[in-house]
VOPAGU-2260 file (C-alpha; in pm, 1 decimal, decimal comma):
REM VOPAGU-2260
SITE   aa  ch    i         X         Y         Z
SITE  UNK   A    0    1238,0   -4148,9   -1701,8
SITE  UNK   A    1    1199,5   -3785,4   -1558,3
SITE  UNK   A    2    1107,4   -3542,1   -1792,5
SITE  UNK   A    3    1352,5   -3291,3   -1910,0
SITE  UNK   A    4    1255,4   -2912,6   -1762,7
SITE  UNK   A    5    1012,7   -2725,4   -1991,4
SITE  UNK   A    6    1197,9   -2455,7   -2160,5
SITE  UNK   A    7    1020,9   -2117,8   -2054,0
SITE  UNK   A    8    1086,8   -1749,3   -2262,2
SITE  UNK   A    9     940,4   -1469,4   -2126,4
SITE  UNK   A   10     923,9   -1172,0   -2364,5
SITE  UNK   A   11     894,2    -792,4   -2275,7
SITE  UNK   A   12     723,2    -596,6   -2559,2
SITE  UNK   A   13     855,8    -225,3   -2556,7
SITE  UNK   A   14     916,9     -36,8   -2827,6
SITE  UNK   A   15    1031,6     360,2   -2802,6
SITE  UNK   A   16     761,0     572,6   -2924,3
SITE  UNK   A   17     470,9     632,5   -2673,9
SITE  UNK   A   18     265,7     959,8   -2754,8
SITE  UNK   A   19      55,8     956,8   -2442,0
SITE  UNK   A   20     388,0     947,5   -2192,2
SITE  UNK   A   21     698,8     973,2   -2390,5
SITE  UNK   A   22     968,5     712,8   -2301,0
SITE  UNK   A   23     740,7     504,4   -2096,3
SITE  UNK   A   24     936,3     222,3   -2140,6
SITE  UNK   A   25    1215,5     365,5   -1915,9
SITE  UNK   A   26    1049,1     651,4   -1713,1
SITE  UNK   A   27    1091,3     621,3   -1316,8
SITE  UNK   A   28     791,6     460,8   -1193,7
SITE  UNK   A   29     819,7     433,9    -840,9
SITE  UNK   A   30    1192,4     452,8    -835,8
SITE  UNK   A   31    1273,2     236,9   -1131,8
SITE  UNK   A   32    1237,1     159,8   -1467,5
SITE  UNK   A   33     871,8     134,8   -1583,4
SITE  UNK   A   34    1050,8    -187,8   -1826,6
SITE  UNK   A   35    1188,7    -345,9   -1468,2
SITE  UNK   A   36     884,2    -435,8   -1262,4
SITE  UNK   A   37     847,2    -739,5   -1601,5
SITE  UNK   A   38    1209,0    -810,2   -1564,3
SITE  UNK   A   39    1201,5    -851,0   -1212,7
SITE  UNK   A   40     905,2   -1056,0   -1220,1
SITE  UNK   A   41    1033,3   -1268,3   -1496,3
SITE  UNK   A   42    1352,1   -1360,4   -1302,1
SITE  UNK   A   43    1183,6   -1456,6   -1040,0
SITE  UNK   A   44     969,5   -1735,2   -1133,1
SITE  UNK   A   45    1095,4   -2116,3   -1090,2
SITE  UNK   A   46     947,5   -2194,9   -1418,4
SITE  UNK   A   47    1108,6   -1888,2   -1697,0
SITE  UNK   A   48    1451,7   -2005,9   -1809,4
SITE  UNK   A   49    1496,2   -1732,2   -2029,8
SITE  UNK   A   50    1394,6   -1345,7   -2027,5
SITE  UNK   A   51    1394,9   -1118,7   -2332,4
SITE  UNK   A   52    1270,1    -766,4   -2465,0
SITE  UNK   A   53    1212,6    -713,9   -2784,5
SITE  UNK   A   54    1275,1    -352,6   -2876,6
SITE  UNK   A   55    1354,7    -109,4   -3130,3
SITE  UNK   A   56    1505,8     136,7   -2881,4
SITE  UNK   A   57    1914,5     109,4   -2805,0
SITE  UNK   A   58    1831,2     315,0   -2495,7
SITE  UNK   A   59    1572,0     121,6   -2408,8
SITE  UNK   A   60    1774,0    -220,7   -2481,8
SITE  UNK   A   61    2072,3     -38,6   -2226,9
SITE  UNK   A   62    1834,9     -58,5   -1960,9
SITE  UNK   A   63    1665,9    -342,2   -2010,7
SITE  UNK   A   64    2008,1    -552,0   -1989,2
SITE  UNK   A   65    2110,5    -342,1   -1681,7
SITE  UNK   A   66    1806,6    -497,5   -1519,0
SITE  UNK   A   67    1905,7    -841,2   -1611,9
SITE  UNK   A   68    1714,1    -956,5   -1951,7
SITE  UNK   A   69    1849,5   -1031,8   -2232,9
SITE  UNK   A   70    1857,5    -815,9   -2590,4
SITE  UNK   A   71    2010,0   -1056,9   -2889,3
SITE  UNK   A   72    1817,8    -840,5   -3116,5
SITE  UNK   A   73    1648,2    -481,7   -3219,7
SITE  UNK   A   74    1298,4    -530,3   -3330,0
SITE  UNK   A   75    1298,7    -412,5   -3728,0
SITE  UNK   A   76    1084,8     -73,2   -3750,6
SITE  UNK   A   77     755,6    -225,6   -3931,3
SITE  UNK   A   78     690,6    -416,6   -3589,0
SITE  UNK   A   79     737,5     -96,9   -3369,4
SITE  UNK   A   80     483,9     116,6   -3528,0
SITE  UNK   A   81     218,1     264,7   -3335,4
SITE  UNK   A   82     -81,8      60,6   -3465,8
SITE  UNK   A   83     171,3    -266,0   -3447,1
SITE  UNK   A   84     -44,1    -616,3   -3278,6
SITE  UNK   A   85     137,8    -802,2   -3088,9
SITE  UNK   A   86     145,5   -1085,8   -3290,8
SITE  UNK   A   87     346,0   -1002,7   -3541,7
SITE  UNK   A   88     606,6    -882,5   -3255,6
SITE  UNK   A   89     664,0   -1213,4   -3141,3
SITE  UNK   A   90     655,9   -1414,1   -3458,9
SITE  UNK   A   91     953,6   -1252,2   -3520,6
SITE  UNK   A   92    1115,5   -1306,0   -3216,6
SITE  UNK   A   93    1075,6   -1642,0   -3178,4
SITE  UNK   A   94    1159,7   -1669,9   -3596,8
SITE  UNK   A   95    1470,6   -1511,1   -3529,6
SITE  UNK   A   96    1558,2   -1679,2   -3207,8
SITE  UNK   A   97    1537,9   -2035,6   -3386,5
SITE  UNK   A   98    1718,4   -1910,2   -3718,3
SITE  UNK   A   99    2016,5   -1758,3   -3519,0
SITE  UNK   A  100    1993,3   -2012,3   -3197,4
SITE  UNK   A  101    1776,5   -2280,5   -3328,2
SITE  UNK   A  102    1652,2   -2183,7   -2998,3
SITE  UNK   A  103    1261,8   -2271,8   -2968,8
SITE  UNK   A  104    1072,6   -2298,3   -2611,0
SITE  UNK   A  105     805,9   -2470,3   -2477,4
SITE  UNK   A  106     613,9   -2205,1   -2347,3
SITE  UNK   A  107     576,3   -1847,9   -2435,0
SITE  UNK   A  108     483,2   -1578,4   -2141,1
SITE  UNK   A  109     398,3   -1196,7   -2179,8
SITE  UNK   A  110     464,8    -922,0   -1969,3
SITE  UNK   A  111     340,3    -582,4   -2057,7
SITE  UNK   A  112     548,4    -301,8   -1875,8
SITE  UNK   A  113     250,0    -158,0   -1902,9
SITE  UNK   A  114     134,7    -394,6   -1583,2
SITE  UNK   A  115     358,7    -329,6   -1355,6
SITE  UNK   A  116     202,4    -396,4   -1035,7
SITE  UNK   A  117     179,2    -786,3   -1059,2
SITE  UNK   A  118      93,9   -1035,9    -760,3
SITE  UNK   A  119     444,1   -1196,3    -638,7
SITE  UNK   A  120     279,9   -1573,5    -752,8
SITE  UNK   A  121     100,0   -1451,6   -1079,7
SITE  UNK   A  122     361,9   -1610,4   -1325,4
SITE  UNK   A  123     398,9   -1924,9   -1146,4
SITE  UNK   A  124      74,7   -1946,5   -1098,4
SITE  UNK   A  125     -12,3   -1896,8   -1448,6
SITE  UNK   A  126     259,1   -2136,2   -1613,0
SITE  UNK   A  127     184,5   -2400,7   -1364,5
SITE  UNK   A  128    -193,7   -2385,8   -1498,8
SITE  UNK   A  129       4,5   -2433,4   -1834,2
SITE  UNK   A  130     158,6   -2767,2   -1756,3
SITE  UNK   A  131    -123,2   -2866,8   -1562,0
SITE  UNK   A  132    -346,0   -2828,7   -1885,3
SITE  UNK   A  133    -149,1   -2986,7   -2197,3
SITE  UNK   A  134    -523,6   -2931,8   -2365,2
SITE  UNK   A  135    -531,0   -2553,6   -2342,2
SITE  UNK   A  136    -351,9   -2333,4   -2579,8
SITE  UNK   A  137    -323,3   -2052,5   -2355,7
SITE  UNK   A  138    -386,6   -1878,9   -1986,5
SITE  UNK   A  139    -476,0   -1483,4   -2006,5
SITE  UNK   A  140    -483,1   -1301,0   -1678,0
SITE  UNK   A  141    -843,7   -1137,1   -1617,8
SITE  UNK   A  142   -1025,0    -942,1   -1353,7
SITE  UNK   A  143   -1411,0    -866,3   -1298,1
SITE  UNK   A  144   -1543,9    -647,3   -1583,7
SITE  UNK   A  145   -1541,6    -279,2   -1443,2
SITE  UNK   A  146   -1881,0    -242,0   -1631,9
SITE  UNK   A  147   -2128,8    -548,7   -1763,6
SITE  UNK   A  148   -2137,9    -523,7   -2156,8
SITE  UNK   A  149   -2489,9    -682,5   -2121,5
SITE  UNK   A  150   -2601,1    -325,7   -1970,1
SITE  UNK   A  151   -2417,9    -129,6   -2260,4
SITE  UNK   A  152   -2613,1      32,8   -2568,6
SITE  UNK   A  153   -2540,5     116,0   -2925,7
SITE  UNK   A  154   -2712,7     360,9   -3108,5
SITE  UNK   A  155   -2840,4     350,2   -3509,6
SITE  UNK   A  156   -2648,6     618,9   -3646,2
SITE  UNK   A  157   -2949,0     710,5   -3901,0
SITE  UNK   A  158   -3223,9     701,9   -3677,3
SITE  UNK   A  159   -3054,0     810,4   -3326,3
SITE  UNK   A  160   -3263,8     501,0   -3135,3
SITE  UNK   A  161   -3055,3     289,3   -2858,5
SITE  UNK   A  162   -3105,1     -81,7   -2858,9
SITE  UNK   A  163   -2895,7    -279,3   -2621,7
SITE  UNK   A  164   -2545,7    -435,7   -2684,9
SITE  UNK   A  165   -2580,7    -822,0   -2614,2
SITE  UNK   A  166   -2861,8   -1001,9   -2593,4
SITE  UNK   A  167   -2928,1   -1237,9   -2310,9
SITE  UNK   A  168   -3142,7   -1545,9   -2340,4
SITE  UNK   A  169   -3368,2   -1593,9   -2153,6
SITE  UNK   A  170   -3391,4   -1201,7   -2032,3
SITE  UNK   A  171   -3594,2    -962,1   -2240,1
SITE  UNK   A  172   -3419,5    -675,7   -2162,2
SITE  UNK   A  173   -3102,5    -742,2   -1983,9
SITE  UNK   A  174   -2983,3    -348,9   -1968,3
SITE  UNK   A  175   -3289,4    -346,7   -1752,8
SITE  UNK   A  176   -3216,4    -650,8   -1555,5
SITE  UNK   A  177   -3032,3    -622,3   -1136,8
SITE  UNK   A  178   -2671,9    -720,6   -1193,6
SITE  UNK   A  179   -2695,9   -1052,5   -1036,0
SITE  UNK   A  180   -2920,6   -1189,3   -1257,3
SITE  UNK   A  181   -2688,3   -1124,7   -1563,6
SITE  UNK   A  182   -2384,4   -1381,5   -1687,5
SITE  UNK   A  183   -2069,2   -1327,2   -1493,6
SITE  UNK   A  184   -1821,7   -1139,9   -1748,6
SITE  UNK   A  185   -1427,4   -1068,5   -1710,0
SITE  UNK   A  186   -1181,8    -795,0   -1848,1
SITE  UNK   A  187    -845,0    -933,8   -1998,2
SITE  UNK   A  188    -540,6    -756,3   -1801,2
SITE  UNK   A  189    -159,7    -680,0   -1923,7
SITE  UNK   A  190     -21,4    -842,7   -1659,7
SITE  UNK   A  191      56,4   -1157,5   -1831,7
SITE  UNK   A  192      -0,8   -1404,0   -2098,0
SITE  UNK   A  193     153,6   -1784,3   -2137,6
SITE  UNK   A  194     134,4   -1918,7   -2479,9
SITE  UNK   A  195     194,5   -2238,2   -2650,5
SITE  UNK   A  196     452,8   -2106,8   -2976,6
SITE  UNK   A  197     270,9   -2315,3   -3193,5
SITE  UNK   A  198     -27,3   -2138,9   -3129,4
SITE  UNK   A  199     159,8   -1842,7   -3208,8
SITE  UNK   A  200     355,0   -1959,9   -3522,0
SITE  UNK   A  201      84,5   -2234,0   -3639,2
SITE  UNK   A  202    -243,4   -2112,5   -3537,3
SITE  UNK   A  203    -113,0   -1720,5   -3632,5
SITE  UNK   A  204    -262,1   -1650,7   -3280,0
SITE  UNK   A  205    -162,7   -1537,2   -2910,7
SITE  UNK   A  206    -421,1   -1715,8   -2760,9
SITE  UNK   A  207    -557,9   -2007,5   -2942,3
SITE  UNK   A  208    -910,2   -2124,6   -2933,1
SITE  UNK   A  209    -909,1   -2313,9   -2553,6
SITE  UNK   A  210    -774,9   -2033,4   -2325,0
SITE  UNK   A  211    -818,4   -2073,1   -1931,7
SITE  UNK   A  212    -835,0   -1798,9   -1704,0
SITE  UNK   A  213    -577,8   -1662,7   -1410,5
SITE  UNK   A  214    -746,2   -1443,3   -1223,7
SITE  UNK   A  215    -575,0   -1189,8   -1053,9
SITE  UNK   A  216    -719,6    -905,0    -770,7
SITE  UNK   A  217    -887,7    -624,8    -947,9
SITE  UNK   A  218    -630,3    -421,3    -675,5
SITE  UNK   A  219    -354,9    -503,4    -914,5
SITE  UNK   A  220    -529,5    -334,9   -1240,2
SITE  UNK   A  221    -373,5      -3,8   -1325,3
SITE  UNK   A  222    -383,8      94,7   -1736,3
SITE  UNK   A  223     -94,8     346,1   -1785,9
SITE  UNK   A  224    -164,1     577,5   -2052,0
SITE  UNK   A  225    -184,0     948,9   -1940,1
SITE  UNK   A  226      40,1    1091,1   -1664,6
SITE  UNK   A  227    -262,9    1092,2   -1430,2
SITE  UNK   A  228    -264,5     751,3   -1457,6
SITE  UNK   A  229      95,9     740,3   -1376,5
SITE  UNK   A  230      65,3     887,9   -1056,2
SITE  UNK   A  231    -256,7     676,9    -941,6
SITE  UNK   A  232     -50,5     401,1    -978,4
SITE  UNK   A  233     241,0     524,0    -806,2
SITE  UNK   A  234      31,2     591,2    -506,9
SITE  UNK   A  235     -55,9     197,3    -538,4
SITE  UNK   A  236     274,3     106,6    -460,8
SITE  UNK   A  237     306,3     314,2    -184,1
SITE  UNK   A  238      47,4     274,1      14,1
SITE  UNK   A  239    -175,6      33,2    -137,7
SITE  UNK   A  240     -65,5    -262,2     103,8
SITE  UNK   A  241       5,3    -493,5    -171,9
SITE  UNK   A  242     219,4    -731,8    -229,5
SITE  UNK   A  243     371,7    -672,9    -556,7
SITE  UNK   A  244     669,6    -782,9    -761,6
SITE  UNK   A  245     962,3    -506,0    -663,3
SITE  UNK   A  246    1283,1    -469,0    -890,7
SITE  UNK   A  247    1459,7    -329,3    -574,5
SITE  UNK   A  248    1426,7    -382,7    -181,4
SITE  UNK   A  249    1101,1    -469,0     -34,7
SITE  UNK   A  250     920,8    -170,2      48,3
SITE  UNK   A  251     842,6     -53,8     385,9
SITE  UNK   A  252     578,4     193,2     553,6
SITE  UNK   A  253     631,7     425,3     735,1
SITE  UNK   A  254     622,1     332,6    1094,4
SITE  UNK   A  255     309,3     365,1    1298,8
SITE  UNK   A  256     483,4     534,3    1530,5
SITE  UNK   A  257     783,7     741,2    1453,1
SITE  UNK   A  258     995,6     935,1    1743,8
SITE  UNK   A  259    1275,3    1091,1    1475,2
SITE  UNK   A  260    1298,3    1192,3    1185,6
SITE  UNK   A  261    1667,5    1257,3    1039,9
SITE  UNK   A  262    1713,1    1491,1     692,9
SITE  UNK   A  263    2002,2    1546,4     449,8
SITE  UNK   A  264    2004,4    1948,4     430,0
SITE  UNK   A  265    2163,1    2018,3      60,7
SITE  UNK   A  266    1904,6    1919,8    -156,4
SITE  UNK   A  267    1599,3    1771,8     107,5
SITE  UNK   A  268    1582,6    2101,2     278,2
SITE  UNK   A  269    1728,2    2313,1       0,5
SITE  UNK   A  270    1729,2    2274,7    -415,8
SITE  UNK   A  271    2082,4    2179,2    -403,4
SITE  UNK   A  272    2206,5    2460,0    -570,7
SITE  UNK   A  273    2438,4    2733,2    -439,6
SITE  UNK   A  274    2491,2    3145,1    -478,8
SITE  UNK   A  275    2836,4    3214,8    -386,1
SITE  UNK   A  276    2944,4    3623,7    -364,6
SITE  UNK   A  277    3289,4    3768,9    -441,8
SITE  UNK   A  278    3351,8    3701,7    -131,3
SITE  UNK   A  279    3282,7    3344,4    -125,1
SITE  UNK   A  280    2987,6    3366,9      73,5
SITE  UNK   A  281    2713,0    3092,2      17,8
SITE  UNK   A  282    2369,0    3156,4      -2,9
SITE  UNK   A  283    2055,5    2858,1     -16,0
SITE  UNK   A  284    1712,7    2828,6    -104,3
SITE  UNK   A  285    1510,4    2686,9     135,3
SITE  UNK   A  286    1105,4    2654,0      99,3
SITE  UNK   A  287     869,3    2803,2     350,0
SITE  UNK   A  288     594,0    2529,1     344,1
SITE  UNK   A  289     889,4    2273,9     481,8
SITE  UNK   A  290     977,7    2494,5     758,3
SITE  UNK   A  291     614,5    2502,5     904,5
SITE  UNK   A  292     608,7    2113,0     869,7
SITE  UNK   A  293     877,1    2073,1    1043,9
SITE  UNK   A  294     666,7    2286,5    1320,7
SITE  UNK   A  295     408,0    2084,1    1315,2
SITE  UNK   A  296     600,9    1787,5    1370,8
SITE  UNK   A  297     727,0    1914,0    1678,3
SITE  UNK   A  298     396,4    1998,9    1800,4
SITE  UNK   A  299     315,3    1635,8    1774,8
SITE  UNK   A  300     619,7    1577,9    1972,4
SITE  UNK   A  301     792,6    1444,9    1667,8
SITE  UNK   A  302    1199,1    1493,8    1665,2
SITE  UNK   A  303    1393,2    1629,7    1427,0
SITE  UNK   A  304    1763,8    1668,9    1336,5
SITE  UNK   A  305    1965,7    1720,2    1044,8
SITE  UNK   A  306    2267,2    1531,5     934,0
SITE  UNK   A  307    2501,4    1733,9     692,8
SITE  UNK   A  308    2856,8    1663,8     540,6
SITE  UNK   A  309    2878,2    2016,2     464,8
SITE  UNK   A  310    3083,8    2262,2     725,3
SITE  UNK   A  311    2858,7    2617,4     621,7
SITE  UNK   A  312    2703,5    2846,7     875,8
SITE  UNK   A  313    2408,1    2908,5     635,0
SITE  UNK   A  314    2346,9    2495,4     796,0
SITE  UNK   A  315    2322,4    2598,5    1118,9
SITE  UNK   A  316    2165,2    2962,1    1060,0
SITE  UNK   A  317    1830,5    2748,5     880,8
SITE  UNK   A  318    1882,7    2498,0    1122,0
SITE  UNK   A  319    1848,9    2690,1    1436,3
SITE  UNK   A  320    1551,8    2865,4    1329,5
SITE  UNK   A  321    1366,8    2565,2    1216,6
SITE  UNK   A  322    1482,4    2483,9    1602,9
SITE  UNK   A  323    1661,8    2169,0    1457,6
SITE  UNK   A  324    1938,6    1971,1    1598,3
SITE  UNK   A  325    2222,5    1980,3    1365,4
SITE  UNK   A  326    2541,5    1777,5    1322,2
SITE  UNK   A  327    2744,7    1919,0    1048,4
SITE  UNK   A  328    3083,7    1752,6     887,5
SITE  UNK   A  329    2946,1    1433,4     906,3
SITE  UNK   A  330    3159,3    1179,6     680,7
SITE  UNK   A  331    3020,8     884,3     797,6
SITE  UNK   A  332    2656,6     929,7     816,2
SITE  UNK   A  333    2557,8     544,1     948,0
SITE  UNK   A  334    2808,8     543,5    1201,6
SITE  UNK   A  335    2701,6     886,7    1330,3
SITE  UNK   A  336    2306,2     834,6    1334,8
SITE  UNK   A  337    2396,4     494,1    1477,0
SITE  UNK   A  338    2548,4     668,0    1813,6
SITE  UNK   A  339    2294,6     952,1    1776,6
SITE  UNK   A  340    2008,3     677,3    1830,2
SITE  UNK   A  341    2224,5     531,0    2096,3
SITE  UNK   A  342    2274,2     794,8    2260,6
SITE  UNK   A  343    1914,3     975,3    2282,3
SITE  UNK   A  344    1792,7     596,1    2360,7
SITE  UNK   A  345    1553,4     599,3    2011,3
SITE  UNK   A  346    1442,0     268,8    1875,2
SITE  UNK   A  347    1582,9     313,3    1479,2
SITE  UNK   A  348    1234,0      98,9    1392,0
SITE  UNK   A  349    1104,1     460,4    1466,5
SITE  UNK   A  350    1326,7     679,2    1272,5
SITE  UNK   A  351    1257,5     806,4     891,0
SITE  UNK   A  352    1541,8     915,8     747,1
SITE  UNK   A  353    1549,2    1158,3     395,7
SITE  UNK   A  354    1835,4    1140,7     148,7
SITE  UNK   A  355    1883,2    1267,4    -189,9
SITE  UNK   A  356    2235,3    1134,7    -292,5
SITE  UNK   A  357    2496,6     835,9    -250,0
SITE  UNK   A  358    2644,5     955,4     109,4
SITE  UNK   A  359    2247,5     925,0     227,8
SITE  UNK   A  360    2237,2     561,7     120,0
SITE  UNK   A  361    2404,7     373,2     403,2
SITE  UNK   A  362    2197,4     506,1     629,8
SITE  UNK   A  363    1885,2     353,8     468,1
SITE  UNK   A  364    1874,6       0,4     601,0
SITE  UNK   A  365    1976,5     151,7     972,8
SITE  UNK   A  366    1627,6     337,7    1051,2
SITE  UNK   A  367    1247,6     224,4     998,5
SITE  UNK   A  368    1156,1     379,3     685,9
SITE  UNK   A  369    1401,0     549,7     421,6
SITE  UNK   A  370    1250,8     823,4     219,3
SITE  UNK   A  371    1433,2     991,9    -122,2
SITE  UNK   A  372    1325,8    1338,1    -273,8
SITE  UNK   A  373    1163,2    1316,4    -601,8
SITE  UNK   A  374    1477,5    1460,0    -813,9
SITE  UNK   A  375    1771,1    1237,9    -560,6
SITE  UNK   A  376    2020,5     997,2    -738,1
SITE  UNK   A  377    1956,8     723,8    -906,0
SITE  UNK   A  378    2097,3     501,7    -620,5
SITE  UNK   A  379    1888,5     681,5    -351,5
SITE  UNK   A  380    1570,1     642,3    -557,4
SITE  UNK   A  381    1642,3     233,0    -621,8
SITE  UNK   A  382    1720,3     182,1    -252,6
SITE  UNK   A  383    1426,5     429,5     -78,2
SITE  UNK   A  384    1113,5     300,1      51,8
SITE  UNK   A  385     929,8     592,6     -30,4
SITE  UNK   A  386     964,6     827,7    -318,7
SITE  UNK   A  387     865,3    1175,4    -233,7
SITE  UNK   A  388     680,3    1330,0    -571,2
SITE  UNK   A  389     793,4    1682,9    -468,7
SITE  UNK   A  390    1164,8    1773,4    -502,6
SITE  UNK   A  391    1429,3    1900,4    -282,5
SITE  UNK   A  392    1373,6    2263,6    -143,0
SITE  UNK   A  393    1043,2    2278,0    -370,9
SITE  UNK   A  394     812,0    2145,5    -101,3
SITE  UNK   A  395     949,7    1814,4       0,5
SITE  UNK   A  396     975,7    1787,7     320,9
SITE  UNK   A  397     632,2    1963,9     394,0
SITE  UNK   A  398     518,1    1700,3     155,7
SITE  UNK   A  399     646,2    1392,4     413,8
SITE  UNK   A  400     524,0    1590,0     727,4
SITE  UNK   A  401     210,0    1629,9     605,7
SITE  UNK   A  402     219,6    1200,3     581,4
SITE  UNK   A  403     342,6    1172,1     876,8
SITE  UNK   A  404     110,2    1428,1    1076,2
SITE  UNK   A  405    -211,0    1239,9     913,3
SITE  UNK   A  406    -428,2    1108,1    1130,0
């Protein structure tokens, strides 16, 4: 008799109050919701039949079912509190899911938004260790320990002496001792946890006493709580090489070689907004930085040329002094570009194209490497391979030139 398939709830954690980055739940991280790198990774595992976030946050619920998970509830306000374990967080999920559903899984998995960078195999990997293992109680994603506890100190707070952490047996003084010599230690990650409910709602535990390790590439490890930390692992997904778990489109570089590049102009090479006199003439604000990029590309022979839906001389008057190509009135952008590229004989694989809005998004899958300004629509930012962190007009494009123009 085949066995029936293991029933498999993944749970998101994310309640609305974060003091270190406010609304970290739902900030942009690298184009999307911090909340749907777990989604994404979630749905796509062979083994998770069922994906749910447990919130107190309507906003943050919104979002979450956008992304595909599921709400059924709002977490009560005593298990959303700032010193709140996560224990008590899903006890009550999985209470409530079997009083309202006399729903109850076989296996438990959590995924921290906090983690978003996770290895495409992790949860498979991790859940298949599960079934593998009826004995265990629990797998816990770990990574190399950044710094051995067996070389840390603590100090007597009435006599000010230091006297190591953790003894070793064996080794007098292991704070003393070469690295190799000391016991191998690991540093539990967010990235994910799979748990047997029992252990949970039994053993008043989320990890039991027999736990077995996944361990995942310390490349993966990123611990979000202070903006800085934000943008170091922002920078991962761009151009750390890794392959990661992506709510949208996979991600591609920018080409090794690149012969074109193609810009929006109202809001890439200006802020998007306009001055009009009382004579209806438009004025722009352009930055100075992007037009001596755009120099510098054309000193490394790099071409330029700017596609615009607009009809306004101030287009052509920025244009021609930035020595740009410009085709203005454009209402279909792909079909344009396409006989641009055919015409000037340039391999699209070596075009970058920048957008900030819906018209620019066609035009994304027809070059090498689609880049969106860091304030562009929301549909520009899902669908863009590269997320600029400088906004239209405010540095921008000298911000891509400079990529492009490193050696």
């Amino acid at each position: 008799m085949v066995n029936p398939r293991l029933e498999v709830l993944a749970i998101i954690p994310a309640r609305g109050g974060s003091k270190g980055i406010p609304r970290k739940n739902i900030k942009l991280f690298a184009g999307f919701p911090l909340i749907s790198y777990s989604i994404q990774a979630a749905l796509n595992s062979k083994y998770v039949t069922r994906v749910i976030v447990s919130t107190d946050d309507e906003e943050i619920a919104t979002v979450a079912r956008q992304y595909g998970a599921e709400v059924p509830f709002l977490r009560p306000e005593q298990f959303a509190q700032d010193d709140t374990l996560d224990l008590p967080v899903f006890e009550h999920a999985l209470l409530t899911l079997a009083k309202t559903e006399n729903y109850q899984p076989d296996l438990v998995v959590q995924l921290r938004p906090t983690s978003p960078i996770r290895p495409v195999d992790l949860l498979d990997d991790a859940i298949g260790l599960m079934i593998d293992h009826p004995e265990i109680d629990s797998v816990r994603g770990v990574v190399p320990s950044g710094q051995n506890p067996f070389k840390m100190w603590q100090i007597d707070k009435t006599t000010g002496l230091m006297t190591g952490l953790i003894p070793v047996e064996g080794i007098a003084e292991p704070y003393n001792a070469p690295r190799q010599k000391l016991p191998e230690t690991f540093w539990q990650t967010g990235h994910i946890d799979v748990i047997r409910p029992t252990v949970i709602l039994e053993q008043h535990s989320m990890s039991g006493k027999h736990i077995k390790p996944i361990f995942i590439n310390p490349d993966f490890t990123v611990d979000l709580d202070k903006p800085a930390d934000w943008k170091r692992a922002e920078w991962l997904v761009w151009y750390g090489g890794l392959e990661m778990v992506m709510p949208g489109n996979k991600r591609r570089p920018l080409p090794e070689t690149v012969e074109l590049v193609v810009f929006d102009f109202d809001g890439v090479m200006t802020n998007n907004w306009v001055t009009v006199d009382q004579n209806g003439i438009e004025a722009v604000t352009a930055n100075r930085g992007d037009g001596m990029g755009i120099g510098l590309l054309h000193k490394r022979g790099i071409k330029t040329l700017v596609l615009s839906t607009e009809i306004n001389p101030v287009v052509s008057a920025r244009c021609q002094k930035l020595k740009i190509p410009v085709i203005q009135g454009v209402k279909d952008k792909p079909v344009v570009l396409k006989e641009y590229l055919s015409n000037n004989q340039i391999n699209p694989e070596h075009v970058v194209y920048v957008g900030n809005d819906i018209n620019d998004v066609p035009c994304f899958p027809v070059v090498g490497c689609a880049v969106a300004v860091a304030d562009a629509h929301f549909s520009a930012l899902s669908q863009a391979d590269l997320i600029l962190s400088r906004k239209g007009g405010k540095g921008a494009v000298r911000e891509l030139c400079d990529l492009l123009l490193q050696d």
